[in-house]
mmCIF file as Biopython writes it, N, C-alpha, C and O atoms, coordinates in Angstrom:
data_model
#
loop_
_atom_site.group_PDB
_atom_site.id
_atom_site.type_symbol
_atom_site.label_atom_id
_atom_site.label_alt_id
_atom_site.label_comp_id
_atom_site.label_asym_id
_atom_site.label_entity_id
_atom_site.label_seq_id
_atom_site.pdbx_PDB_ins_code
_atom_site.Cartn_x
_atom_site.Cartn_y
_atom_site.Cartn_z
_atom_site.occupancy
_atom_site.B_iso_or_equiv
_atom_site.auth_seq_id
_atom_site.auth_asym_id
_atom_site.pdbx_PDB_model_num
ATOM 1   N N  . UNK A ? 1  ? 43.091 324.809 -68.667 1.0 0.0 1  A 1 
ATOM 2   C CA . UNK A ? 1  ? 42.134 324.348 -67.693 1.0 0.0 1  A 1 
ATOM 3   C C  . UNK A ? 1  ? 41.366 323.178 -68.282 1.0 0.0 1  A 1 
ATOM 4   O O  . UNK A ? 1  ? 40.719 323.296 -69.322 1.0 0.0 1  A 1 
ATOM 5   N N  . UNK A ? 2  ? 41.451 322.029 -67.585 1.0 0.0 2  A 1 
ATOM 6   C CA . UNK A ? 2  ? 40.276 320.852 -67.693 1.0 0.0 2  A 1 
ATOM 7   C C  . UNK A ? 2  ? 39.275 320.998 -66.531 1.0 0.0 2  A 1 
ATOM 8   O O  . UNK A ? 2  ? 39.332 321.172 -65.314 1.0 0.0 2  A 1 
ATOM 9   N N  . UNK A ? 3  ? 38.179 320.822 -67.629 1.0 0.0 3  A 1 
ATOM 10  C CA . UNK A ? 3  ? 36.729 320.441 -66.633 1.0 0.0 3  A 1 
ATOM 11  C C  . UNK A ? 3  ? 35.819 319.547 -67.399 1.0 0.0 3  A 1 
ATOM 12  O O  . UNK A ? 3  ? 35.267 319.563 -68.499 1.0 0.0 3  A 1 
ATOM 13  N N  . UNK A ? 4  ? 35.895 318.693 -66.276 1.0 0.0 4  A 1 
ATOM 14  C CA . UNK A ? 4  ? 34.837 317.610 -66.232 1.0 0.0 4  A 1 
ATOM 15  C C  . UNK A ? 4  ? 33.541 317.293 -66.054 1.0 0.0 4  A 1 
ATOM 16  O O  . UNK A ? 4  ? 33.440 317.256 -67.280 1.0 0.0 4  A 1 
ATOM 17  N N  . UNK A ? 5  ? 32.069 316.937 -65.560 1.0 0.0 5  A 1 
ATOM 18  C CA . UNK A ? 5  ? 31.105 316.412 -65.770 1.0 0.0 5  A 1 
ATOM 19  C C  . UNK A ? 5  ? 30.879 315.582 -65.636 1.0 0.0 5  A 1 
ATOM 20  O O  . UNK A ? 5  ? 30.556 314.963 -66.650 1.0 0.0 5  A 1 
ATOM 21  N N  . UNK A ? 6  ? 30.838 314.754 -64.160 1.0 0.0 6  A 1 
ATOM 22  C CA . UNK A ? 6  ? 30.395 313.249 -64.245 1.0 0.0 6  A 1 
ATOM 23  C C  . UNK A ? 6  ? 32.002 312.109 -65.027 1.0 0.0 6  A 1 
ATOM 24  O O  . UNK A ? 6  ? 32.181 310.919 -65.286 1.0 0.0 6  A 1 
ATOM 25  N N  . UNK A ? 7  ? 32.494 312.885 -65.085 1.0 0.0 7  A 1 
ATOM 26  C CA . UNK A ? 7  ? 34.077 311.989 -65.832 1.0 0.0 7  A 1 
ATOM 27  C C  . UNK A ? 7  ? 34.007 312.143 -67.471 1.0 0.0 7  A 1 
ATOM 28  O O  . UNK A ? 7  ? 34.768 311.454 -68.150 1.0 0.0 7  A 1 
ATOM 29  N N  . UNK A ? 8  ? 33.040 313.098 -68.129 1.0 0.0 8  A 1 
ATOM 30  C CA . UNK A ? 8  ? 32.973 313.519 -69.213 1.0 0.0 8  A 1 
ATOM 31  C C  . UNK A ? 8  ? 33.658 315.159 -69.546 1.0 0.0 8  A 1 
ATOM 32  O O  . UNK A ? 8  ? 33.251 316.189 -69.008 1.0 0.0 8  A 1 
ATOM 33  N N  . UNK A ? 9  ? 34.645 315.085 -70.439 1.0 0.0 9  A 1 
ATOM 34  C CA . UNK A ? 9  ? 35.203 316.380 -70.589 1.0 0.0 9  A 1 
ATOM 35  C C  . UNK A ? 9  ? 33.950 317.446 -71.238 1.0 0.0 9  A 1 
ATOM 36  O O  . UNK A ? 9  ? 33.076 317.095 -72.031 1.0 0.0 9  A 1 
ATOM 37  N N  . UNK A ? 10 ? 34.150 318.908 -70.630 1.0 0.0 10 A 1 
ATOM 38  C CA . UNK A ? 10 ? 33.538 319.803 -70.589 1.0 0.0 10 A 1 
ATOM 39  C C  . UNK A ? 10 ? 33.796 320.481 -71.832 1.0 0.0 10 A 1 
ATOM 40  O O  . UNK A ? 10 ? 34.527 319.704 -72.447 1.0 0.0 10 A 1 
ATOM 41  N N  . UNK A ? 11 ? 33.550 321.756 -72.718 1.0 0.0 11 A 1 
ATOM 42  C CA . UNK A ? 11 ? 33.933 321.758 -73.632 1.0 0.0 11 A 1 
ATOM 43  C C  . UNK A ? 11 ? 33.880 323.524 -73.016 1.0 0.0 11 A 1 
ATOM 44  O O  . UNK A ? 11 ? 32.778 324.024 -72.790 1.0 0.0 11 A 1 
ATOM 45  N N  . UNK A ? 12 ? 35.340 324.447 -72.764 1.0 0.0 12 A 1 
ATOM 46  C CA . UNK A ? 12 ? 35.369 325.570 -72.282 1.0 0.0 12 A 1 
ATOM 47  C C  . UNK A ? 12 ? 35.874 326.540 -73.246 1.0 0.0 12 A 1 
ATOM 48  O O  . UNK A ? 12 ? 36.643 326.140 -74.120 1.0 0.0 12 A 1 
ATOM 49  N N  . UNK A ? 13 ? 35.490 327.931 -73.185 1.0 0.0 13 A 1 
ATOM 50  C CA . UNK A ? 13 ? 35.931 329.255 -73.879 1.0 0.0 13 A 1 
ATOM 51  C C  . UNK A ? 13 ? 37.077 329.922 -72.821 1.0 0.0 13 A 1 
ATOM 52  O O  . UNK A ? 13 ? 37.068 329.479 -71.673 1.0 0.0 13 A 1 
ATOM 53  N N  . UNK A ? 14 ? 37.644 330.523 -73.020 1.0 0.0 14 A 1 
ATOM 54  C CA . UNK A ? 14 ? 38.830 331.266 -72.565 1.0 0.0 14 A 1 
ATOM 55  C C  . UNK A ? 14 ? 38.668 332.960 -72.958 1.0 0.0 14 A 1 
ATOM 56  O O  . UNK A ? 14 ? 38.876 333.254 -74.135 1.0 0.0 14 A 1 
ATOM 57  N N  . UNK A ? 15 ? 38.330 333.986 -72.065 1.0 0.0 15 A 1 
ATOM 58  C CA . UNK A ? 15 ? 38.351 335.226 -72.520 1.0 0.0 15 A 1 
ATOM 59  C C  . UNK A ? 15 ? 39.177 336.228 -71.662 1.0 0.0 15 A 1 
ATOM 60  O O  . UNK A ? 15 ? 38.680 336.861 -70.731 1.0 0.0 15 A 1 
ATOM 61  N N  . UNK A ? 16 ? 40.496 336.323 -72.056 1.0 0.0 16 A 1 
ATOM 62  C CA . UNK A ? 16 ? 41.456 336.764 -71.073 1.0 0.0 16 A 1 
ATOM 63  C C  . UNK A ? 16 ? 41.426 335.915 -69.884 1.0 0.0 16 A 1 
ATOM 64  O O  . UNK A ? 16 ? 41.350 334.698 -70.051 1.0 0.0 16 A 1 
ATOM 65  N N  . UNK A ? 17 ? 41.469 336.322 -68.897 1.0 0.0 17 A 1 
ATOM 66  C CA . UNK A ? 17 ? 41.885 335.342 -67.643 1.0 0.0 17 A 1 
ATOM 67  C C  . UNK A ? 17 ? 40.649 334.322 -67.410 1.0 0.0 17 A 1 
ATOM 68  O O  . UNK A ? 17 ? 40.873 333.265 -66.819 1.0 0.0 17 A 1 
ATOM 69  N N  . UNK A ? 18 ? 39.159 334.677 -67.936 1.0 0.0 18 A 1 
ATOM 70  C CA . UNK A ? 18 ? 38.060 334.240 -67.307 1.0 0.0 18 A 1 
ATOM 71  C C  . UNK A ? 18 ? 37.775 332.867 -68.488 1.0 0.0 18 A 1 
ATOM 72  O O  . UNK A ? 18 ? 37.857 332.815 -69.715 1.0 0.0 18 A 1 
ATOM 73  N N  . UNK A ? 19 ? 37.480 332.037 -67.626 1.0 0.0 19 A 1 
ATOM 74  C CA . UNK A ? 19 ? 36.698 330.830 -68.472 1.0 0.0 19 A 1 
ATOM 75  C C  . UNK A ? 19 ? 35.204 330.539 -68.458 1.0 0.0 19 A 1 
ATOM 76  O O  . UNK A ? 19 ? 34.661 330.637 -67.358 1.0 0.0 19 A 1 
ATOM 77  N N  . UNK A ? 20 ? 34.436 330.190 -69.521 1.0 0.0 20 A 1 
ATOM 78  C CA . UNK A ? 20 ? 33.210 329.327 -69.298 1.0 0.0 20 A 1 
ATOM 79  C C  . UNK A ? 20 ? 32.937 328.416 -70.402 1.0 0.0 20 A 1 
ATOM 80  O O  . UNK A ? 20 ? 33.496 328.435 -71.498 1.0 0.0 20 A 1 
ATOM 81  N N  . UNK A ? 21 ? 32.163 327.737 -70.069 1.0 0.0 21 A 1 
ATOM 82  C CA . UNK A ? 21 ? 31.522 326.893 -70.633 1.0 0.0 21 A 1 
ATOM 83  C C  . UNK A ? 21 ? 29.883 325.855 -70.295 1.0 0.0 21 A 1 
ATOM 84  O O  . UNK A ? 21 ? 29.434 326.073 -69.169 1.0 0.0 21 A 1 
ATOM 85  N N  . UNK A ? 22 ? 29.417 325.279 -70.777 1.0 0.0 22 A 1 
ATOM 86  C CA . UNK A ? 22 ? 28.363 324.620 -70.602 1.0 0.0 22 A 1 
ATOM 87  C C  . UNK A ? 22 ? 28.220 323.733 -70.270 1.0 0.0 22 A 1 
ATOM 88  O O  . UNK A ? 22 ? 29.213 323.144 -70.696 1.0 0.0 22 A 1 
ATOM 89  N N  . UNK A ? 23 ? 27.419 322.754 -69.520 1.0 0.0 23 A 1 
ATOM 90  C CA . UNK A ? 23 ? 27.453 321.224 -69.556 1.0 0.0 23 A 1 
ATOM 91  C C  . UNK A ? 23 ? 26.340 320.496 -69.520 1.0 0.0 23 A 1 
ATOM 92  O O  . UNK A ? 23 ? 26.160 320.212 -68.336 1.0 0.0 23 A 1 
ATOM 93  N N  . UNK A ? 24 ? 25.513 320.051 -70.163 1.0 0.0 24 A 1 
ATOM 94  C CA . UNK A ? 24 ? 23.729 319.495 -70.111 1.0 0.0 24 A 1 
ATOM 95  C C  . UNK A ? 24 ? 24.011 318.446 -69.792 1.0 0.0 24 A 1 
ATOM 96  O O  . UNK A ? 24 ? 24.928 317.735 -70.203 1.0 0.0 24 A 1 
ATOM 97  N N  . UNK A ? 25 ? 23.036 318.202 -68.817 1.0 0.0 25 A 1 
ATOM 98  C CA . UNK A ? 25 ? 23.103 316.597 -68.186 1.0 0.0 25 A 1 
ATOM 99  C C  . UNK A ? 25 ? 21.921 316.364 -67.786 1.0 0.0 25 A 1 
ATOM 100 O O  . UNK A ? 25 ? 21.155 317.072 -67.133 1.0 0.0 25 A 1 
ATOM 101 N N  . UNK A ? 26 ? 21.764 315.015 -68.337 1.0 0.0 26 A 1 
ATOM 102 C CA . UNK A ? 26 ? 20.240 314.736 -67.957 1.0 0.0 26 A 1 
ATOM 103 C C  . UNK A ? 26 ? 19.789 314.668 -66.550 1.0 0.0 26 A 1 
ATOM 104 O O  . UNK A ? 26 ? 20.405 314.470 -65.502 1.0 0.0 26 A 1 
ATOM 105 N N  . UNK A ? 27 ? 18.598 314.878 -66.806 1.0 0.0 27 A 1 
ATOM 106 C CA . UNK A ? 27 ? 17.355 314.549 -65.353 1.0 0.0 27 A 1 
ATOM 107 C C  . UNK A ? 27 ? 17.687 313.550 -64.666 1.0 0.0 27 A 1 
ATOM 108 O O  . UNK A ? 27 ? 17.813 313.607 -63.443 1.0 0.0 27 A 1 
ATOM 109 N N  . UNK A ? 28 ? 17.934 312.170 -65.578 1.0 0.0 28 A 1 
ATOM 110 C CA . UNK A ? 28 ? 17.811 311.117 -64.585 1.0 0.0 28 A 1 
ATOM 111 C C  . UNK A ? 28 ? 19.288 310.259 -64.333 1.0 0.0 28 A 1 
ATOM 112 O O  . UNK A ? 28 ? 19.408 309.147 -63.820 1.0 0.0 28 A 1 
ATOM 113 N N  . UNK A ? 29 ? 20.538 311.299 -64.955 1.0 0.0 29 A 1 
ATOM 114 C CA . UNK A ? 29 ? 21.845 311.223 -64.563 1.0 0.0 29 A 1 
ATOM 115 C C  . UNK A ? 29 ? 21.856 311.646 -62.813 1.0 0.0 29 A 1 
ATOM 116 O O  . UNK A ? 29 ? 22.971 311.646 -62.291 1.0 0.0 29 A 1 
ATOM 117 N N  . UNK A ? 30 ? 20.970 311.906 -62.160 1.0 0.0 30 A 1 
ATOM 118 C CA . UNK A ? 30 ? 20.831 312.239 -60.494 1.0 0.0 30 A 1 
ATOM 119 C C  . UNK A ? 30 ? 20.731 311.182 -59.740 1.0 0.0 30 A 1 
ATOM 120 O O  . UNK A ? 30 ? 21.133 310.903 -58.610 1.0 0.0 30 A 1 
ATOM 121 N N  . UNK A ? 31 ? 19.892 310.415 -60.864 1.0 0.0 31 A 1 
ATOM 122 C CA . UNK A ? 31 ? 19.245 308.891 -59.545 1.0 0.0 31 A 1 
ATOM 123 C C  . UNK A ? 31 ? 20.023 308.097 -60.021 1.0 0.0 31 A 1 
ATOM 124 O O  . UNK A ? 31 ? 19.361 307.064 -59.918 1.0 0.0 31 A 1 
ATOM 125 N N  . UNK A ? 32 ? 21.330 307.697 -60.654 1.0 0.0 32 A 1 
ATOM 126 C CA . UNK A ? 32 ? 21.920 307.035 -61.359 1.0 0.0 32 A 1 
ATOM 127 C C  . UNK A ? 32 ? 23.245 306.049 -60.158 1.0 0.0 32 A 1 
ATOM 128 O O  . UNK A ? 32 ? 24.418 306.357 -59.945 1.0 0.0 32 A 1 
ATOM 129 N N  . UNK A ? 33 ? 22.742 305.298 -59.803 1.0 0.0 33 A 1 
ATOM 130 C CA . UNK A ? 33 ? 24.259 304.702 -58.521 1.0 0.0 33 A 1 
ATOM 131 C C  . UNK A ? 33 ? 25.003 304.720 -58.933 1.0 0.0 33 A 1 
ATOM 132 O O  . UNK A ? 33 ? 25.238 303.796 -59.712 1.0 0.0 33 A 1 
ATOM 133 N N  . UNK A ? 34 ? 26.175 305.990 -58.716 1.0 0.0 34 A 1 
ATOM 134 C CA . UNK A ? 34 ? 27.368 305.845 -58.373 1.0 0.0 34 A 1 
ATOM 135 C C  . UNK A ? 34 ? 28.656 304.848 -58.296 1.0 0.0 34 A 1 
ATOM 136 O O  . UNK A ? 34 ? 29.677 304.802 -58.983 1.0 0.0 34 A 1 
ATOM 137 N N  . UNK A ? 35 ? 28.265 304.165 -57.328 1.0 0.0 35 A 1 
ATOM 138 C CA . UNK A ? 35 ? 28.640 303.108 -56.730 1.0 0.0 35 A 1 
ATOM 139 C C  . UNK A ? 35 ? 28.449 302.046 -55.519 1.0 0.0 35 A 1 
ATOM 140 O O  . UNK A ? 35 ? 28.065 302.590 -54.483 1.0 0.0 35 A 1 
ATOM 141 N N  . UNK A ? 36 ? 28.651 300.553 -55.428 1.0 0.0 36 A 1 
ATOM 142 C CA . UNK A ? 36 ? 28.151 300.075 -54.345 1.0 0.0 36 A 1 
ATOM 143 C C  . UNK A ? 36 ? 28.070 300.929 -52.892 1.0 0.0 36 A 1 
ATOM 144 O O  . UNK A ? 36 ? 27.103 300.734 -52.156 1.0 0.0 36 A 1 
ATOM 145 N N  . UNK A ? 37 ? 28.978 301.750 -52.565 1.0 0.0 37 A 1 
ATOM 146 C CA . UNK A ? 37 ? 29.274 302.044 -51.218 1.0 0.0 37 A 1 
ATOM 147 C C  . UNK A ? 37 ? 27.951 303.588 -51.507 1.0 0.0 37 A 1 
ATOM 148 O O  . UNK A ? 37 ? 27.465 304.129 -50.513 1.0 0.0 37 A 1 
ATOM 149 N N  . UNK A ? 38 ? 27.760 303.826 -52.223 1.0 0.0 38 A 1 
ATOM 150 C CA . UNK A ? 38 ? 27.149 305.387 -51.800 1.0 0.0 38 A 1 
ATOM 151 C C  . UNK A ? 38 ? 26.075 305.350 -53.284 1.0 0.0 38 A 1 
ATOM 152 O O  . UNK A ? 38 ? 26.397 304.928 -54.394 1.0 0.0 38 A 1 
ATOM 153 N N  . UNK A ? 39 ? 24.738 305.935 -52.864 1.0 0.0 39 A 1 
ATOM 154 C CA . UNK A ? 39 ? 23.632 305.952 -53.944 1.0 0.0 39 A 1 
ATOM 155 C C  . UNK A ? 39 ? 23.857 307.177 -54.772 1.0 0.0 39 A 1 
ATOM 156 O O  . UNK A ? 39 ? 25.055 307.409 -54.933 1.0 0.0 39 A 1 
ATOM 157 N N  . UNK A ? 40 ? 23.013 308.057 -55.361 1.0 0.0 40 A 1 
ATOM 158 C CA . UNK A ? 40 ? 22.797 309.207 -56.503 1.0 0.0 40 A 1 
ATOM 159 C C  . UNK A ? 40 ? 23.125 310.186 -55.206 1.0 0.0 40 A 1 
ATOM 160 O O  . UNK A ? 40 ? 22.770 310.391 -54.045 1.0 0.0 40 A 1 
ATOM 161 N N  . UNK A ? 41 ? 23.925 310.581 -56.081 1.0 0.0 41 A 1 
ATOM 162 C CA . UNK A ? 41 ? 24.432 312.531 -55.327 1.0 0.0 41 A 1 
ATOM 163 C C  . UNK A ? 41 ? 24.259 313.664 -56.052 1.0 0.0 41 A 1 
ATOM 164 O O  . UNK A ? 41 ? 24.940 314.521 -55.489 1.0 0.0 41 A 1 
ATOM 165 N N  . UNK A ? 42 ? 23.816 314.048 -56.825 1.0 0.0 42 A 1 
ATOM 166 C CA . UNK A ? 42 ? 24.042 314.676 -58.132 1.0 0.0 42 A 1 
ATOM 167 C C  . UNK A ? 42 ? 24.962 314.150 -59.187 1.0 0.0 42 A 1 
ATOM 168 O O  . UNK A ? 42 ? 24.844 313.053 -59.733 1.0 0.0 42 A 1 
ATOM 169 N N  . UNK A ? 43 ? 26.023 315.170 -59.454 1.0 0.0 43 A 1 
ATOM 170 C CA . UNK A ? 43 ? 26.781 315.745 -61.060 1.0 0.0 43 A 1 
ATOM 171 C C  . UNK A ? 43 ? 27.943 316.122 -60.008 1.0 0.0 43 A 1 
ATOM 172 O O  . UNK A ? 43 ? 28.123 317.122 -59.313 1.0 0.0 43 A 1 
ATOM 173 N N  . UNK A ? 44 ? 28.650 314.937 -60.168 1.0 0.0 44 A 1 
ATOM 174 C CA . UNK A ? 44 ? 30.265 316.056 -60.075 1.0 0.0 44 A 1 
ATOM 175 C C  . UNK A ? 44 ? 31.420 316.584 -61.334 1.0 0.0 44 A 1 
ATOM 176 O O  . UNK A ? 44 ? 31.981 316.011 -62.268 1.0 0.0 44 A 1 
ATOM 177 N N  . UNK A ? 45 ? 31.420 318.022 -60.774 1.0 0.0 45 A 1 
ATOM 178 C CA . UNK A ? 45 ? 32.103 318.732 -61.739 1.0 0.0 45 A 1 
ATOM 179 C C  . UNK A ? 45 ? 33.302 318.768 -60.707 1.0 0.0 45 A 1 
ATOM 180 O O  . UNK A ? 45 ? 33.251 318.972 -59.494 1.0 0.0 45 A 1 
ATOM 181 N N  . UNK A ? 46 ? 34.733 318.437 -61.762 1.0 0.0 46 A 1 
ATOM 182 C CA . UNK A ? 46 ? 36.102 319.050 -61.328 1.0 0.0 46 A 1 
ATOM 183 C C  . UNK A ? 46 ? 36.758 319.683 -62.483 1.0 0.0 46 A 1 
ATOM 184 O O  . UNK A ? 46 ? 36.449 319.625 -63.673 1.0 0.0 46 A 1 
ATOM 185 N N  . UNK A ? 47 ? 37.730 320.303 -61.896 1.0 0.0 47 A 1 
ATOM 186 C CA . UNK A ? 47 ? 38.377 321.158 -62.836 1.0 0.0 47 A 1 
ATOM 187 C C  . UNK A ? 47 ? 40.056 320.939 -62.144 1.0 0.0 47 A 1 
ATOM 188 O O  . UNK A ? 47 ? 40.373 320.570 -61.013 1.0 0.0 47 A 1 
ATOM 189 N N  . UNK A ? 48 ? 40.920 321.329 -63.314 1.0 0.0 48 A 1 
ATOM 190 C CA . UNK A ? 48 ? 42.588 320.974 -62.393 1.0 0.0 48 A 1 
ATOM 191 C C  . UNK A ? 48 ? 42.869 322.611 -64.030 1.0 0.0 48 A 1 
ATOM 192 O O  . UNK A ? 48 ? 42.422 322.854 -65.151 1.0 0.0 48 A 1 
ATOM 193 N N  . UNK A ? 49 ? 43.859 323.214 -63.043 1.0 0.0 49 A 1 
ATOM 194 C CA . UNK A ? 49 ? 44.544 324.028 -63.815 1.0 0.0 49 A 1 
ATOM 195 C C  . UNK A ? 49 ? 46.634 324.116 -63.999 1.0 0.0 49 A 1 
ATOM 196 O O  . UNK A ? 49 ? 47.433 324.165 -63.064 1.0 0.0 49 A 1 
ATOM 197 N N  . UNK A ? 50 ? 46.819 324.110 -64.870 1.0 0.0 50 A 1 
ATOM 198 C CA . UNK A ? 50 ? 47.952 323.927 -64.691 1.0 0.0 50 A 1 
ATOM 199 C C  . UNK A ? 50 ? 48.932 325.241 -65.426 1.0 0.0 50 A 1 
ATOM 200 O O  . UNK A ? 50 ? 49.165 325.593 -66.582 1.0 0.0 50 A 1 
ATOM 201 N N  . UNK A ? 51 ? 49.379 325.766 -63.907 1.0 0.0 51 A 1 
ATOM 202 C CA . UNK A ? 51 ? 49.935 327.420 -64.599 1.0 0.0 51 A 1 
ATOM 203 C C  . UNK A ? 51 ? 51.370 327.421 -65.145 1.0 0.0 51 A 1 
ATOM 204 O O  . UNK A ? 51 ? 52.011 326.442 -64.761 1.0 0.0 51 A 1 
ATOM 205 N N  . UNK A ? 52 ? 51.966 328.175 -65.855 1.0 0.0 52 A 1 
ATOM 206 C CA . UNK A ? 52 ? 53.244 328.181 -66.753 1.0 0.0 52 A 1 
ATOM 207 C C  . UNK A ? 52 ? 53.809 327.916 -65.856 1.0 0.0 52 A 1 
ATOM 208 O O  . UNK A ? 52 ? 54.143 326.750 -66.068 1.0 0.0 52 A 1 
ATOM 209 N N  . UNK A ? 53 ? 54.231 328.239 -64.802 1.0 0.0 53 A 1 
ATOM 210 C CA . UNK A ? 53 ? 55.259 327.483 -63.870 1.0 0.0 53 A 1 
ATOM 211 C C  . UNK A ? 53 ? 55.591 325.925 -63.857 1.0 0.0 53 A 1 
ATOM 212 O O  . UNK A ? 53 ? 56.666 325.355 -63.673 1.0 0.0 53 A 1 
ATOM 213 N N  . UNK A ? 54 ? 54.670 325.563 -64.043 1.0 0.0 54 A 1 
ATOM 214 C CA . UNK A ? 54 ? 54.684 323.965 -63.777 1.0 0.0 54 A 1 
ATOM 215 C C  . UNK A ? 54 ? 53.281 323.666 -62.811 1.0 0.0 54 A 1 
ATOM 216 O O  . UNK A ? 54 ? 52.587 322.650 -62.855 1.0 0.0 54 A 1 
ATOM 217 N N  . UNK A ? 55 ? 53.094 324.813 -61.968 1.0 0.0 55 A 1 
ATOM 218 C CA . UNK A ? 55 ? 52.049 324.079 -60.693 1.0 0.0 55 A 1 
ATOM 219 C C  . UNK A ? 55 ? 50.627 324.006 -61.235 1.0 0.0 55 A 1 
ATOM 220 O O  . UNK A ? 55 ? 50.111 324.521 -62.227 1.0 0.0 55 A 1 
ATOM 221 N N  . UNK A ? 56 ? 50.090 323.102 -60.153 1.0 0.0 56 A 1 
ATOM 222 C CA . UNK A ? 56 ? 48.612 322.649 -60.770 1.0 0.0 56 A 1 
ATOM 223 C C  . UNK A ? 56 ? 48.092 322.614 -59.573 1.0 0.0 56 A 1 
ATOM 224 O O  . UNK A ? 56 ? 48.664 322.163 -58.581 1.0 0.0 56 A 1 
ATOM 225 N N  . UNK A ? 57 ? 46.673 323.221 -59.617 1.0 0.0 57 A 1 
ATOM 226 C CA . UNK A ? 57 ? 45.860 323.085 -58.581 1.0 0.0 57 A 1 
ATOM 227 C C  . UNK A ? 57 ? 44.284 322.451 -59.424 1.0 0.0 57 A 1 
ATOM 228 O O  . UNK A ? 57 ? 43.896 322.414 -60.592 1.0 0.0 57 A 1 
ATOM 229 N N  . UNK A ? 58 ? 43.715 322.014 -58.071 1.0 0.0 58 A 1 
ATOM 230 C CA . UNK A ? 58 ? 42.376 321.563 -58.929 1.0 0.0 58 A 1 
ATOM 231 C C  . UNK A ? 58 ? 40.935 321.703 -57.210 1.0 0.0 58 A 1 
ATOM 232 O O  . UNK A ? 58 ? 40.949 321.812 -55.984 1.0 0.0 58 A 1 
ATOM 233 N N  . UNK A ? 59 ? 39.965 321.593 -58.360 1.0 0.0 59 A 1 
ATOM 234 C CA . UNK A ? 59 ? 39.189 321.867 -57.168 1.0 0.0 59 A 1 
ATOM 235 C C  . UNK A ? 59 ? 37.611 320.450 -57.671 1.0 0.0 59 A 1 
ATOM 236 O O  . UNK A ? 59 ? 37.591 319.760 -58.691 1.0 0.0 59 A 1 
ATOM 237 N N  . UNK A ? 60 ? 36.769 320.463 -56.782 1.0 0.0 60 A 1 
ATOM 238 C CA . UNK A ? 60 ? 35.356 319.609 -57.344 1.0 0.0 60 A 1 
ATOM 239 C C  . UNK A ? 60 ? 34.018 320.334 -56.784 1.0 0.0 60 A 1 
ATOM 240 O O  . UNK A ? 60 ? 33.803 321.353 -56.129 1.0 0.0 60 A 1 
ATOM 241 N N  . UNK A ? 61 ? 33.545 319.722 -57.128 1.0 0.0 61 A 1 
ATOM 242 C CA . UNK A ? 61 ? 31.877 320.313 -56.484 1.0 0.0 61 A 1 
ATOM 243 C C  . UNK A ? 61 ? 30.709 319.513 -56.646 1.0 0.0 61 A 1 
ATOM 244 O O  . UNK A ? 61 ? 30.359 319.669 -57.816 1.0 0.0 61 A 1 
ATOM 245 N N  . UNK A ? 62 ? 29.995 318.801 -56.113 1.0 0.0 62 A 1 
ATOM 246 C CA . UNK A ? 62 ? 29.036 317.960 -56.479 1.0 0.0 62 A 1 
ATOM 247 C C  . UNK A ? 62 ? 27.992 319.420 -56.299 1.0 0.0 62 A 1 
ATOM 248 O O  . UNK A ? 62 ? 27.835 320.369 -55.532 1.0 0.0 62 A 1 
ATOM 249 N N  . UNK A ? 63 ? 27.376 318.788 -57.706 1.0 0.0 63 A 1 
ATOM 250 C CA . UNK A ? 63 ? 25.895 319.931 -57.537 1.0 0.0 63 A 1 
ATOM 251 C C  . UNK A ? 63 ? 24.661 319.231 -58.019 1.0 0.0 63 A 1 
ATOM 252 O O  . UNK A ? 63 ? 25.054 318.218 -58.598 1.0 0.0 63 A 1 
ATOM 253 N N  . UNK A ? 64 ? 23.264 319.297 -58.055 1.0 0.0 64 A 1 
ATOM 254 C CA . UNK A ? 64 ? 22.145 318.703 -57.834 1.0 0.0 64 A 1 
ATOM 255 C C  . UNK A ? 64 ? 21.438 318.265 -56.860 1.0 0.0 64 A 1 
ATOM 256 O O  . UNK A ? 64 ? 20.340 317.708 -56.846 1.0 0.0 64 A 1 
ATOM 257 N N  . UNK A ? 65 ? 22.115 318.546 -56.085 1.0 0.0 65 A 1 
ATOM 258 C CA . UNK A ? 65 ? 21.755 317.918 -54.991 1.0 0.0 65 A 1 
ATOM 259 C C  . UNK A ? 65 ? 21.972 315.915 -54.404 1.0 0.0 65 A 1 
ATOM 260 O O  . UNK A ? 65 ? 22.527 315.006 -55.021 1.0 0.0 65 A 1 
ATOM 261 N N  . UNK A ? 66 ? 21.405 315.888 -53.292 1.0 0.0 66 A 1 
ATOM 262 C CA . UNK A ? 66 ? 21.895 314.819 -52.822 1.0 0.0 66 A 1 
ATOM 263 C C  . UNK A ? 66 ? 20.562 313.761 -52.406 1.0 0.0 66 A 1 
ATOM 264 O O  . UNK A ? 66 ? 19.671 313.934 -51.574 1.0 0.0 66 A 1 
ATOM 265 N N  . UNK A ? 67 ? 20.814 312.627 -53.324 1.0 0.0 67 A 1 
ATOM 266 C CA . UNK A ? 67 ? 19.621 311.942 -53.143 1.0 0.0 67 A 1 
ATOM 267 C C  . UNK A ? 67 ? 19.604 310.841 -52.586 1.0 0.0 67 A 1 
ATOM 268 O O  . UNK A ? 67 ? 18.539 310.243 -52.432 1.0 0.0 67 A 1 
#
């Protein structure tokens, strides 16, 4: 499993099937533009998993809210 942070790799534990890990991000990584087309949204986190078969799924989540 990869997970990300804003496009910064996450740094995760593995305990049998379940994963976690941490990610600190500053206060004022919220008000930070994005990009021309869209202002501060929070922190997006994605993750992509890729199972012994070959297949890969992945998912995202913007969290902090939307500014």
């Amino acid at each position: 499993m990869k997970v990300h942070v804003n496009g910064e790799p996450a740094t995760m534990q593995q305990t049998g099937a379940r994963f976690t890990g941490r990610a600190v991000v500053p206060a004022n990584e919220h008000e930070r533009i994005h990009s021309v087309w869209r202002g501060s949204y929070g922190s997006i986190v994605t993750a992509v998993v890729r199972l012994e078969d070959g297949r890969a799924a992945g998912a995202y989540m913007v969290t902090g809210g939307i500014g």
